[in-house]
C-alpha positions in Angstrom: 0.0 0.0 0.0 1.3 3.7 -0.6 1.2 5.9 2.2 1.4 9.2 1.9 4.7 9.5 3.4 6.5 7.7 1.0 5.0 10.1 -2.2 5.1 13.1 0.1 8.3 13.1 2.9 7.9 16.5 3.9 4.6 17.9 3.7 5.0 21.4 5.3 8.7 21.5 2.8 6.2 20.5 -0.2 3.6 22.9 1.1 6.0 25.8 1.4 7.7 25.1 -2.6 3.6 25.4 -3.8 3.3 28.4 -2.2 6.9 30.4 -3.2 6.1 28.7 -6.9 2.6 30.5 -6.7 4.3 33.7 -5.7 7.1 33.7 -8.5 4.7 33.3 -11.0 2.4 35.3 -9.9 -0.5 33.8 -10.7 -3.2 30.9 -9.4 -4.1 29.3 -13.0 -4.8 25.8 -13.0 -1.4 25.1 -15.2 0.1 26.3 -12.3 -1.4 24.9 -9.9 -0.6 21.9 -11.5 2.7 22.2 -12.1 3.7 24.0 -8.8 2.2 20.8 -7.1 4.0 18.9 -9.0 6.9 20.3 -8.2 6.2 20.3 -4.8 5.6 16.6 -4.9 9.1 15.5 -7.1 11.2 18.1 -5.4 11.6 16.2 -1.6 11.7 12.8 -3.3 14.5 13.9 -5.0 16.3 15.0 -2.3 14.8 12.9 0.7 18.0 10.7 0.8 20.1 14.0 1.9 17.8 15.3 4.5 18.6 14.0 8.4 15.2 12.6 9.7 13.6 15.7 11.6 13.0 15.2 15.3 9.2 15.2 16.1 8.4 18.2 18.5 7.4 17.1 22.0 5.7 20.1 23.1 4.8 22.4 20.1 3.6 25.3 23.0 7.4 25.1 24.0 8.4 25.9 21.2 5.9 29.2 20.3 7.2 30.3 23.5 10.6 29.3 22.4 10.2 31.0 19.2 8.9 34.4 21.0 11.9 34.4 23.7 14.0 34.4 21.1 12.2 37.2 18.8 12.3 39.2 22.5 16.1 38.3 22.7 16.8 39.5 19.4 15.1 42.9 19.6 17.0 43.2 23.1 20.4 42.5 21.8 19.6 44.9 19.1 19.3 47.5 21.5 22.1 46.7 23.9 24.7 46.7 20.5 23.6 50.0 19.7 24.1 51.1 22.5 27.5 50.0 22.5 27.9 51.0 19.3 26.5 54.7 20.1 28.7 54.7 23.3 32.3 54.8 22.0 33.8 55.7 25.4 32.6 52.7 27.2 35.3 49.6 26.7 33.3 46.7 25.2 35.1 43.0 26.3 34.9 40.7 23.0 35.6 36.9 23.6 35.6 33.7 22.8 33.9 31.3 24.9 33.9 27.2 24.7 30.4 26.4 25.3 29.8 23.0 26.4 26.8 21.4 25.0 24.5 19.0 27.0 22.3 18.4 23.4 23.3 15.1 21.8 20.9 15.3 18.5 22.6 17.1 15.4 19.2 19.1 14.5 18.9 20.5 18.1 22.5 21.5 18.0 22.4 23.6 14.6 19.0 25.0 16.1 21.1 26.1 19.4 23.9 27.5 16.9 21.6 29.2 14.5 19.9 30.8 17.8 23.4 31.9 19.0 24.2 33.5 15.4 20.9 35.2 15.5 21.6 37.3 18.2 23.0 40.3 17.7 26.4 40.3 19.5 27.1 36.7 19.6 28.3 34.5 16.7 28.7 30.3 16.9 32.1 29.9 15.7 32.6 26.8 15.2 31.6 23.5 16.4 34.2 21.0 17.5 34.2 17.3 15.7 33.0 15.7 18.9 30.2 18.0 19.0 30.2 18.6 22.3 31.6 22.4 22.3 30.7 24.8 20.8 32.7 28.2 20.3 31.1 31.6 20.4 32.2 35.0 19.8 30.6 36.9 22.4 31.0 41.0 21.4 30.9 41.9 24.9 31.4 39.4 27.6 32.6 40.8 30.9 32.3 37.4 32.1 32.1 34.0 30.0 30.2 32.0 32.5 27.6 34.2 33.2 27.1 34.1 29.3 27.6 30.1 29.1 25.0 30.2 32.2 22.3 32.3 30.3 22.7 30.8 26.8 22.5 27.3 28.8 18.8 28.9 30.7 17.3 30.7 27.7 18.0 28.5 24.9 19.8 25.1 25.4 17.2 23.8 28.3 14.1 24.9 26.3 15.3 23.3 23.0 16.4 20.2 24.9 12.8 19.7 26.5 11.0 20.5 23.2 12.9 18.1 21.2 15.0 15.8 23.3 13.0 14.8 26.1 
C-alpha cells in the first residue's frame, strides 16, 4: 500500500515550494497549480536521501514560547549593541567562549547555533568534531560564565525539552 509519506516526505517543505512557486509566477491558474504541485511533490523525493530525519516536537507550546523568547532576545540585543555601538567611550570586552553542550541530537544543536548567530552580538564559531563544544564570539562578555549560564537557561534547556525529552 502507498502511504502518503513515501509520495510526500515533507509535507510542510512541499507545502511551502507550492506556495513560493505560486508567488514567483504570480499567478493561481490551473497550469500552475498543477505544475507547482508537481513540483512540490518530485522536489523532496528527489532530495529525501540527503535530509537527516527531523526530530518530532514534544511540546509544540514550548516551542511558540521558544520561538517568542528568542524574537524578544533579538530585539533586546539589538538594542544593547547599539548602545554600544552609540557609546564609544565605554570599553566593550569581545571573547571567545567554549560552550559545552548538553544536546546530543545534530538538529537541536544547529538550532542552538543558529539561535546563537541570530543574536545580535554573539556568533557560533565553530563547532568542534565531537560536538560537544561549541565556540562563540561573544562581542561583549565581561564574564564567560555568566554568558555560558544564560545561553544554557534561555535557549539550550528549552530546546532540549521540546525536542530531546
Amino acid at each position: 500500500m502507498i502511504t502518503p509519506r513515501s509520495w510526500l516526505p515533507m509535507p510542510l517543505m512541499s507545502v511551502l515550494l507550492l506556495v513560493v512557486w505560486l508567488l514567483l509566477v504570480s499567478s493561481v491558474s490551473f497550469a500552475h497549480l498543477l505544475l507547482g504541485s508537481l513540483l512540490a511533490i518530485v522536489i523532496p523525493l528527489l532530495n529525501r536521501r540527503f535530509w537527516d530525519v527531523q526530530p518530532r516536537v514534544k511540546k509544540p507550546w514550548l516551542l511558540v514560547r521558544y520561538g517568542l523568547r528568542v524574537l524578544g532576545d533579538i530585539i533586546r540585543a539589538n538594542l544593547q549593541v547599539s548602545w554600544l555601538i552609540l557609546n564609544p567611550w565605554r570599553r566593550m570586552r569581545p571573547a571567545f567562549v567554549e560552550y559545552p553542550l548538553m544536546l546530543e541530537d545534530r538538529f537541536t544543536i544547529t538550532l542552538l547555533a543558529n539561535t546563537i548567530t541570530l543574536t545580535p552580538g554573539t556568533v557560533s564559531a565553530n563547532l568542534r568534531m565531537d560536538s560537544r563544544t561549541l565556540l562563540i564570539h561573544a562581542l561583549d562578555a565581561p564574564d564567560e560564565q555568566a554568558l555560558i549560564d544564560e545561553i544554557r537557561e534561555r535557549y539550550e534547556q528549552p530546546l532540549k525539552e521540546i525536542y530531546e525529552c
